[in-house]
C-alpha beads as a LAMMPS data file, in Angstrom:
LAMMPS data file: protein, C-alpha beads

241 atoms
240 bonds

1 atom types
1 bond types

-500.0 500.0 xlo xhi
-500.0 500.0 ylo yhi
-500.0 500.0 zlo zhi

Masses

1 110.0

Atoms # bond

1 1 1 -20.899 -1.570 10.855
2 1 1 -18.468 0.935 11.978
3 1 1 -17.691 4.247 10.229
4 1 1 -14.319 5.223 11.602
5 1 1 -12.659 8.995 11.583
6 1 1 -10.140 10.202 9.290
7 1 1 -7.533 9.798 11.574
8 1 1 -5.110 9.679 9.068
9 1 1 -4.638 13.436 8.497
10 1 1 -2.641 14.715 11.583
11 1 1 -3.378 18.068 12.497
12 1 1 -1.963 18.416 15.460
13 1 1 2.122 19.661 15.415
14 1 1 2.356 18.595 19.216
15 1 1 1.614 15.217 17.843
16 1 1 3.408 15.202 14.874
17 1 1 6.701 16.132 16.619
18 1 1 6.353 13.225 19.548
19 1 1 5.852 10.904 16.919
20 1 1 9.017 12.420 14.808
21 1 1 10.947 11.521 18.192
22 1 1 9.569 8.132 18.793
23 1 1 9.882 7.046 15.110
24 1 1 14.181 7.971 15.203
25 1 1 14.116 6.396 18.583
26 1 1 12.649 3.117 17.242
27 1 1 14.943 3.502 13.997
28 1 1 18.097 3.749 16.386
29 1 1 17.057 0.980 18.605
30 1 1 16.501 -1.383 15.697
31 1 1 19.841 -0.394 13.588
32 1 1 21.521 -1.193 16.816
33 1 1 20.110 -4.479 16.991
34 1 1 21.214 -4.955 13.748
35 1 1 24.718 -4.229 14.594
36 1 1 24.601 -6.496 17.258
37 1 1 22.990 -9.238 15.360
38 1 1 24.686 -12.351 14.095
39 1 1 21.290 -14.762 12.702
40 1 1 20.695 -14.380 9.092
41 1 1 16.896 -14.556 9.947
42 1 1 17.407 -12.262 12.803
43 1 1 18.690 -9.403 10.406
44 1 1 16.297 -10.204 7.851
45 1 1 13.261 -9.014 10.073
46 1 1 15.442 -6.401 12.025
47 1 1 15.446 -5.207 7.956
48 1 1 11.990 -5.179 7.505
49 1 1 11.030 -3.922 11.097
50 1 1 13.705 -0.804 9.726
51 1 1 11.879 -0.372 5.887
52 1 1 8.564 -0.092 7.880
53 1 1 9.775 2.478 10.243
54 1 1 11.351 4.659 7.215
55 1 1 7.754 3.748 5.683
56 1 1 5.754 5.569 8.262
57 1 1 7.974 8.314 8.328
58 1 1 7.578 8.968 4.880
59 1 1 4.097 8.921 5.085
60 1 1 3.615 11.356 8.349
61 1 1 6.150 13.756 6.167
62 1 1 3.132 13.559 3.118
63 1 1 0.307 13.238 4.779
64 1 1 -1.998 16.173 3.624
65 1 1 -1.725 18.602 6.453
66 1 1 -3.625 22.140 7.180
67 1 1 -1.201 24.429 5.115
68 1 1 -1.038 28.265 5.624
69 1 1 -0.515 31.232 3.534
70 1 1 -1.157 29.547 0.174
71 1 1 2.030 26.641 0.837
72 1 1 1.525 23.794 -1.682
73 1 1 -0.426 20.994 -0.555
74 1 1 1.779 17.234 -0.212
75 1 1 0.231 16.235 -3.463
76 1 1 1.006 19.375 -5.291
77 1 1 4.920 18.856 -3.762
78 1 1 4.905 15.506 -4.475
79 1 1 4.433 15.652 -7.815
80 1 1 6.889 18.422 -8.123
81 1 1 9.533 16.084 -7.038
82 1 1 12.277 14.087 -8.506
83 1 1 10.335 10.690 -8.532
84 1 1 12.448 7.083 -9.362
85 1 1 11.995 4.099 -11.937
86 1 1 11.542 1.003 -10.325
87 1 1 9.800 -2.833 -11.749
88 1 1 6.524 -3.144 -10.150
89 1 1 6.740 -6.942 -10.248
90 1 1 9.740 -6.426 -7.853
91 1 1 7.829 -3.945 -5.771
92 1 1 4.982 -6.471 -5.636
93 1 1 7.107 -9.239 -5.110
94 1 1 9.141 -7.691 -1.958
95 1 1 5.741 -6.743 -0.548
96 1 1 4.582 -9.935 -0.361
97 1 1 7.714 -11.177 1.140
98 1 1 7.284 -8.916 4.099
99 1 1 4.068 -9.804 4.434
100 1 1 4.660 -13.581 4.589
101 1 1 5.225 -13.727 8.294
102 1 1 1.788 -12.380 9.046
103 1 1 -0.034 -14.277 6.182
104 1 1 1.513 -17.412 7.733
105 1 1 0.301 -16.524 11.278
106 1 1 -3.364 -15.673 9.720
107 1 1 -3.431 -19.598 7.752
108 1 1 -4.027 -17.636 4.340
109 1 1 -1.948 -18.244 1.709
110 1 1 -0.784 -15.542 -1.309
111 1 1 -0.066 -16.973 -4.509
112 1 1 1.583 -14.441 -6.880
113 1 1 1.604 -15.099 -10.861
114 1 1 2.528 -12.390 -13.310
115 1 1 1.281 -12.229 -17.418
116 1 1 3.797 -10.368 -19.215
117 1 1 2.897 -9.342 -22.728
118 1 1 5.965 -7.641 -24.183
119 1 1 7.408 -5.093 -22.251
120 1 1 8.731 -4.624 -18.517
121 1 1 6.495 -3.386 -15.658
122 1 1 8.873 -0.122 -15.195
123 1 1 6.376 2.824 -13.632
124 1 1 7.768 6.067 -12.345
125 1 1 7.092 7.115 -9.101
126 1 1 7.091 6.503 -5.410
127 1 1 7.884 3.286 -4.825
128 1 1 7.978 3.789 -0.907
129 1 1 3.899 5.401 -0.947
130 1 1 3.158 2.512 -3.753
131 1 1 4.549 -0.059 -1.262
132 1 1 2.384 1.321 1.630
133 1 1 -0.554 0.942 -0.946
134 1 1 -0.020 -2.467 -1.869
135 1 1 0.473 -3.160 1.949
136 1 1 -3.222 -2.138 2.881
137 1 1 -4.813 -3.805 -0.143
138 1 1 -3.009 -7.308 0.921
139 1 1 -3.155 -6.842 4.784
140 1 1 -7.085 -5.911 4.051
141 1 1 -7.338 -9.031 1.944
142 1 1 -5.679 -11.202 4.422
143 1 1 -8.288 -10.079 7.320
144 1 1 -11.469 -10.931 5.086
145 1 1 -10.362 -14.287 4.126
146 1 1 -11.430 -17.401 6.087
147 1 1 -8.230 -19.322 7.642
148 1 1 -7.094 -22.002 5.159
149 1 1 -8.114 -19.321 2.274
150 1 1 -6.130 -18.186 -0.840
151 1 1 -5.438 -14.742 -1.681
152 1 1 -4.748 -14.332 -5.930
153 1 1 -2.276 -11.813 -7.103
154 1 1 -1.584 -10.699 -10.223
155 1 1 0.249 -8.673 -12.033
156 1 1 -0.853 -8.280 -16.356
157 1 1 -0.535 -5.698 -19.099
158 1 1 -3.427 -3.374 -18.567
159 1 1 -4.983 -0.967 -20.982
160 1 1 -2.535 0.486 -23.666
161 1 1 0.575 1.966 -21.386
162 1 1 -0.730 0.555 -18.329
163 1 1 -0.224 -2.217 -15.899
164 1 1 -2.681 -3.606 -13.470
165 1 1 -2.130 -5.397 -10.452
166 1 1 -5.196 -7.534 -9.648
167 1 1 -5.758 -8.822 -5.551
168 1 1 -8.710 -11.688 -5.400
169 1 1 -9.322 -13.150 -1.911
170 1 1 -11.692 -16.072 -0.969
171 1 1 -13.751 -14.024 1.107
172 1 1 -17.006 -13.454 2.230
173 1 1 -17.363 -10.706 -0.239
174 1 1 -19.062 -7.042 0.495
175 1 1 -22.443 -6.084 0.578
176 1 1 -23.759 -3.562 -1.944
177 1 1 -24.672 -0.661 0.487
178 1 1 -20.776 -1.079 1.775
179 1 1 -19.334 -1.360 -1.574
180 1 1 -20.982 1.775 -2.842
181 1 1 -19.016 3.918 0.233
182 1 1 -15.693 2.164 0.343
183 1 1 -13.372 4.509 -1.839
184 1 1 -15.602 7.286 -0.502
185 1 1 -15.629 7.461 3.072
186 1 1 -13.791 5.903 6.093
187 1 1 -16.109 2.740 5.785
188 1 1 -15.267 -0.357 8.434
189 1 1 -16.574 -3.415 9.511
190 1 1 -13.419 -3.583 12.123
191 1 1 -13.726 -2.752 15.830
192 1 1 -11.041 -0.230 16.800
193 1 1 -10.446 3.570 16.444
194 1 1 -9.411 4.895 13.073
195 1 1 -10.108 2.063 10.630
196 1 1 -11.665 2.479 7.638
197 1 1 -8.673 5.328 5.916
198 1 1 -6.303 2.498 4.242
199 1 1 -8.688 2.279 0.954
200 1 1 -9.082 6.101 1.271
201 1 1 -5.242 6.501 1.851
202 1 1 -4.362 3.823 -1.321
203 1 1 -6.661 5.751 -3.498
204 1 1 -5.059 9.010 -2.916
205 1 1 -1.972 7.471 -3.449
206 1 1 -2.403 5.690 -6.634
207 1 1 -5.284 7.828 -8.330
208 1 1 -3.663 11.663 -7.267
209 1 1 0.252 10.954 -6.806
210 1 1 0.456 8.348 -9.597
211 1 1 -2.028 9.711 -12.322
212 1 1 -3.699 5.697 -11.750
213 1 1 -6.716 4.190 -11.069
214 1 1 -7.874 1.524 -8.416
215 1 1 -10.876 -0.305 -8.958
216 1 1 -13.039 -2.709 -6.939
217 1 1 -15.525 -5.409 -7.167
218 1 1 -17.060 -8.028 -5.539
219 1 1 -20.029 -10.197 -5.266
220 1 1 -21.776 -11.168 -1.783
221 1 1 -20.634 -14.374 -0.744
222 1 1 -18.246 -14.842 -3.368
223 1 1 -14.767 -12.705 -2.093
224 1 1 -13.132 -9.356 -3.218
225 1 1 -11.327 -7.915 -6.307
226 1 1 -9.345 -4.723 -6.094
227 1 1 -7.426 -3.500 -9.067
228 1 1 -4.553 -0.706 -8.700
229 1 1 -3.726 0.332 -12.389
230 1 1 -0.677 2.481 -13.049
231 1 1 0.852 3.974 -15.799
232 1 1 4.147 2.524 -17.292
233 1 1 6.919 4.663 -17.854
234 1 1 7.153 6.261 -20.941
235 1 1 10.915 5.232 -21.293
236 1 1 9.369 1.736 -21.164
237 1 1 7.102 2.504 -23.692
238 1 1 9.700 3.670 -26.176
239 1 1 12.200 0.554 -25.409
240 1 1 9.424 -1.375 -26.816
241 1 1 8.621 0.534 -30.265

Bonds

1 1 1 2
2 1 2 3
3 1 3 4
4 1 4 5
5 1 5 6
6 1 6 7
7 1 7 8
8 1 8 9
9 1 9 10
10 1 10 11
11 1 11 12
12 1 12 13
13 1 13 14
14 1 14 15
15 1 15 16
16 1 16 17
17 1 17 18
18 1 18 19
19 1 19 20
20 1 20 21
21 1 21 22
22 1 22 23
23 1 23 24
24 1 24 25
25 1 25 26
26 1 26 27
27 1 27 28
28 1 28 29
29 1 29 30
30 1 30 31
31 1 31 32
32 1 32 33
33 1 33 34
34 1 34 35
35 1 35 36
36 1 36 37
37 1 37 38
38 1 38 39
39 1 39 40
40 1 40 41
41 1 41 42
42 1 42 43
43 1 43 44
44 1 44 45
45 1 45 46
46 1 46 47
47 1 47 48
48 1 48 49
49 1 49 50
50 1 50 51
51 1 51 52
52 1 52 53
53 1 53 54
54 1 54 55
55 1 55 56
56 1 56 57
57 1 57 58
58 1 58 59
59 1 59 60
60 1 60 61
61 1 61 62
62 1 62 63
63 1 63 64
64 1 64 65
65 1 65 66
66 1 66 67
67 1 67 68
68 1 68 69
69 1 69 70
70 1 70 71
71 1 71 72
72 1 72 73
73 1 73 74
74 1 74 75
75 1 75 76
76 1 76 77
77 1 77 78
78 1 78 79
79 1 79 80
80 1 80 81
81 1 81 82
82 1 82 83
83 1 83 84
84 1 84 85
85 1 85 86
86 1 86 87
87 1 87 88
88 1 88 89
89 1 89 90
90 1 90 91
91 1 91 92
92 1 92 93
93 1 93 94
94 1 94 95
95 1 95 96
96 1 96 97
97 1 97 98
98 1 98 99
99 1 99 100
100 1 100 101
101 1 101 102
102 1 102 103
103 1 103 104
104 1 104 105
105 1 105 106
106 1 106 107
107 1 107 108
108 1 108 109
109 1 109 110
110 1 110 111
111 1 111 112
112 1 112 113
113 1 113 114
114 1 114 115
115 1 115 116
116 1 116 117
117 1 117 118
118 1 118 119
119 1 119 120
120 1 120 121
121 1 121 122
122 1 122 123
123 1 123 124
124 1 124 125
125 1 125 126
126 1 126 127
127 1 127 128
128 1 128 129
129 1 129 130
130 1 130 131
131 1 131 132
132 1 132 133
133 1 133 134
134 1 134 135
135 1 135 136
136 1 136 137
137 1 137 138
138 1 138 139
139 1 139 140
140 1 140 141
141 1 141 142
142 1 142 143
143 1 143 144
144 1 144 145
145 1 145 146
146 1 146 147
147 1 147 148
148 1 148 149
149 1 149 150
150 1 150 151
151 1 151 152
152 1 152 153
153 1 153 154
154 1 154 155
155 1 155 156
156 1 156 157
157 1 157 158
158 1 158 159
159 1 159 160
160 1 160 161
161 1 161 162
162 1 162 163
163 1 163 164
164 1 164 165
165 1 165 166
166 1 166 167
167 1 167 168
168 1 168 169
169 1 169 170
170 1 170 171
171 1 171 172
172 1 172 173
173 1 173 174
174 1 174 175
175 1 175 176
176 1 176 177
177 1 177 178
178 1 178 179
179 1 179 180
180 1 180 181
181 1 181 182
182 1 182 183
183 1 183 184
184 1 184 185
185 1 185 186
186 1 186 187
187 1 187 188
188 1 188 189
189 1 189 190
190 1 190 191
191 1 191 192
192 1 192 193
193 1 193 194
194 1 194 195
195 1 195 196
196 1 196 197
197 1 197 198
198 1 198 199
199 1 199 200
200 1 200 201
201 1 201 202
202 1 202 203
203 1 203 204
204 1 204 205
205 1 205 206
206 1 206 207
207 1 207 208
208 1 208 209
209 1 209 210
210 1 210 211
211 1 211 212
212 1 212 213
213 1 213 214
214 1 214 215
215 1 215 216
216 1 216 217
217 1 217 218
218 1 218 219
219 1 219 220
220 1 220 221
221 1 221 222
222 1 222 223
223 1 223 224
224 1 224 225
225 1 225 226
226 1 226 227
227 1 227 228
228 1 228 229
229 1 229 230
230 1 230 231
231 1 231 232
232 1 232 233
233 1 233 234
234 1 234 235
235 1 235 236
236 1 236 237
237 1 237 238
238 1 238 239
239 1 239 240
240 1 240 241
């Protein structure tokens, strides 16, 4: 058992600004390749390789950095902005597409089934930090189940103007004493530098910049649940009435 740094929060500027410079040189490189680039399949990861570089910048931009003079925190200027409607299920759906590559290369398989009860999965928000939040819950999903495993997700009405998205694995499961630290503290089982922030990282996103709530579960031996519940729209709502 490994309990990792918060390496997330950057608090260095000399650091922030190389990676600034290697991020557009990596965008640049890649939209050039896709210029250049005549396979269908080619493009279609030259895409994705693109969305997760405009991912990452995103998130350097709102990570919560040492602020001076009083400035607003990220959270507090996230919320103050403009935020978009978008269809979870889509959201979810796309995610899982990126994703298939490595789930393929790991021999797990993600099986995706969705229980609508009457009105669309429209939440408002950031669908770019949502995506990102999705990403860690399936990627750490993926690396706790067995090759040859299954990995449930599923999207269902969740308490009254909610929606919950529900990720099972077929994993070992977590022990007790880890459980009880996971959403609290860079907790890892991984060898490496700087593991253990995703959970922290998807919490903050869905909990503070989404007004939602992510819940977990599991029993010893018998795999994972995590739940990320978020608000619907209220313009969905009132479709509905």
């Amino acid at each position: 058992m490994a309990t990792a740094p918060l390496g997330f929060w950057l608090d260095s500027s000399h650091l922030r600004h190389q990676l600034r410079n290697e991020l557009a040189l990596a965008r640049a490189a890649t939209q050039a390749a896709l210029g250049a680039c005549s396979s269908p399949l080619v493009t279609t990861y030259l895409r994705r390789a693109l969305d997760a570089i405009d991912r990452v910048s995103i998130l350097m931009e709102e990570a919560e950095l040492p602020q001076g003079g009083g400035a607003p925190s990220s959270s507090e200027r996230l919320r103050r902005e403009e935020t978009r409607l978008f269809d979870l299920a889509e959201l979810v759906s796309q995610t899982l597409d990126r994703l298939a590559p490595r789930f393929k290369h790991a021999g797990v398989a993600a099986a995706l089934s969705a229980r609508a009860g009457g009105c669309a999965w429209v939440v408002r928000g950031h669908p770019e930090l949502l995506e990102a939040a999705l990403t860690n819950v399936l990627v750490n999903a993926m690396e706790a189940t067995p090759t040859g495993g299954t990995i449930r997700v599923e999207i269902e009405d969740g308490p009254v103007g909610s929606v919950s998205v529900r990720v099972v694995d077929s994993g070992p499961g977590i022990a007790p004493e880890v459980m009880s630290r996971l959403l609290r503290e860079p907790v890892t089982t991984k060898a490496g530098p700087n593991r253990g922030v995703g959970l922290l990282m998807t919490r903050r996103i869905v909990e503070e910049l989404h007004g939602g709530r992510l819940v977990m579960w599991s029993e010893h031996g018998r795999g994972a649940t995590l739940i990320l519940q978020l608000p619907l729209a209220s313009s969905t709502l009132e479709e509905t009435r």
